[in-house]
N, C-alpha and C positions, 0 to 999 in steps of 0.2 A: 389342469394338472392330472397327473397318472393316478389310481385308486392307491398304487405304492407312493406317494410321493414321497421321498427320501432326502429333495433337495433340501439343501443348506437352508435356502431362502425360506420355504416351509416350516420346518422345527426351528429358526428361530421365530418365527410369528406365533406358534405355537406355543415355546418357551415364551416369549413376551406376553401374552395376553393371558397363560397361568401364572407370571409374578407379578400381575395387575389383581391377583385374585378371581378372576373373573372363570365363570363354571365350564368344561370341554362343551360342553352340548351348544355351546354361546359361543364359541371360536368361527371365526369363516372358514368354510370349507372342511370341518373338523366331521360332521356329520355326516355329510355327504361321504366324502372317503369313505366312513366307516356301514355304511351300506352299503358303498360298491364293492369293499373288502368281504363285506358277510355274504353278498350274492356272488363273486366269484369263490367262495368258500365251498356255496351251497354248489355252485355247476360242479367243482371237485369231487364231491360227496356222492354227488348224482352220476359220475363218469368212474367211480372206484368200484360197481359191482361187473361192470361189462369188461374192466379193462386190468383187474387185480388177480392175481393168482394166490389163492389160498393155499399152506401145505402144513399139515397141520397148525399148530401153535403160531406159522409165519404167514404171511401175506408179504406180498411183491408188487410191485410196480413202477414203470419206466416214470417218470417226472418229464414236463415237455413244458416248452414256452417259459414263462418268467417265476414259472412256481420253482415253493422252495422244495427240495428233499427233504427238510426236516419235516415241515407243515405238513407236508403230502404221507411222511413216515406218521405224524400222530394221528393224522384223519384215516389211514387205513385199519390204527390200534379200534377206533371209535365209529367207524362206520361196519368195520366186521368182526370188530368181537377176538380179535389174538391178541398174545399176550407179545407179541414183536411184529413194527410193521419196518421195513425196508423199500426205502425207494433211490433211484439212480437214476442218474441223468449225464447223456456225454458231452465232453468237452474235445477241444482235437485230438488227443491221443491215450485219452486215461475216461473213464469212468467216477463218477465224483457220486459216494454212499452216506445213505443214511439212514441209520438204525436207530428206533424208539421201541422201550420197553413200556409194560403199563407198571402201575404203583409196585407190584408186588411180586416184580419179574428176581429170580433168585440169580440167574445168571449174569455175569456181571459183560455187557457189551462192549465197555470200554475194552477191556483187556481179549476181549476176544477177536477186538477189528483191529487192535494193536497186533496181534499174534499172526493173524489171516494177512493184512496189511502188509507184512512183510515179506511172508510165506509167498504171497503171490506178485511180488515186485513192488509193490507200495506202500502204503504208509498209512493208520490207522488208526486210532485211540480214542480215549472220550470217559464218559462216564458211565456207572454201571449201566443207567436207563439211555441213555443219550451218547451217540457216540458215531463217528463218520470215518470211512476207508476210501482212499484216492488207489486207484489200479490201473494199469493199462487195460484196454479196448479187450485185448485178443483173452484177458484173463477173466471177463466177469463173468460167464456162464460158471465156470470151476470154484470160485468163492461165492458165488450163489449159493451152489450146490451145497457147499461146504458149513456156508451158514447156515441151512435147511435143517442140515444135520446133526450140526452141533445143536441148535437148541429145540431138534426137537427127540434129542436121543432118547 
């Protein structure tokens, strides 16, 4: 099985064997994954100082392979210390965002990838701290930009 395993077949074996009672540490295969999950976590971690762009308050980075944007958005919050991290990743013809605030971010994200989202052809929104914008290709440098800007006025 994949360190994600997702399938169906999986979380019900999972679901069966927590309404037996019986403890996650004692599931088959439940451990495993959750090692292979925390060491692909940690290579992330380890590949966010070489490959992330800091700008003030924001940090930036492309998302590749089967990571998510969100996950990839709070490990840049937690690996380098700003207060928004942003990651993207393309799909065939849009760019696919995602923005994570830390606890005590004042700006509200949602309403601001709602606002950009549009502004730049697509579509945006979310919560204050959590919040994701789909854009076409040719536009994501310009809403980069733009995000920089706004939160780090």
């Amino acid at each position: 099985m994949c360190i994600r395993d997702r399938s169906i077949d999986f979380k019900r074996h999972v679901m069966d064997e927590l309404s037996k009672y019986n403890y996650p540490h004692r599931i088959e295969g439940v451990v495993e994954k959750a090692i292979q999950s925390l060491e692909e976590m940690t290579r992330i971690k380890e590949a966010i100082p070489d490959n992330a762009r800091v700008i003030g308050r924001v940090a930036l980075m492309e998302a590749s392979g089967d990571n998510s944007t969100g996950g990839l958005s709070n490990l840049l919050i937690d690996t380098l210390g700003v207060d928004v991290g942003i990651s993207y990743k393309a799909n065939e013809h849009y760019y696919n965002m995602s923005l994570r605030g830390e606890k005590d971010l004042k700006e509200h994200l949602g309403d601001i990838s709602k606002e950009l989202g549009v502004k730049y052809d697509g579509f945006g929104g979310g919560h204050q701290r959590a919040s994701g914008i789909k854009v076409p290709k040719e536009n994501l440098d310009a809403i980069l930009d733009e995000l920089v800007e706004r939160i780090n006025h």
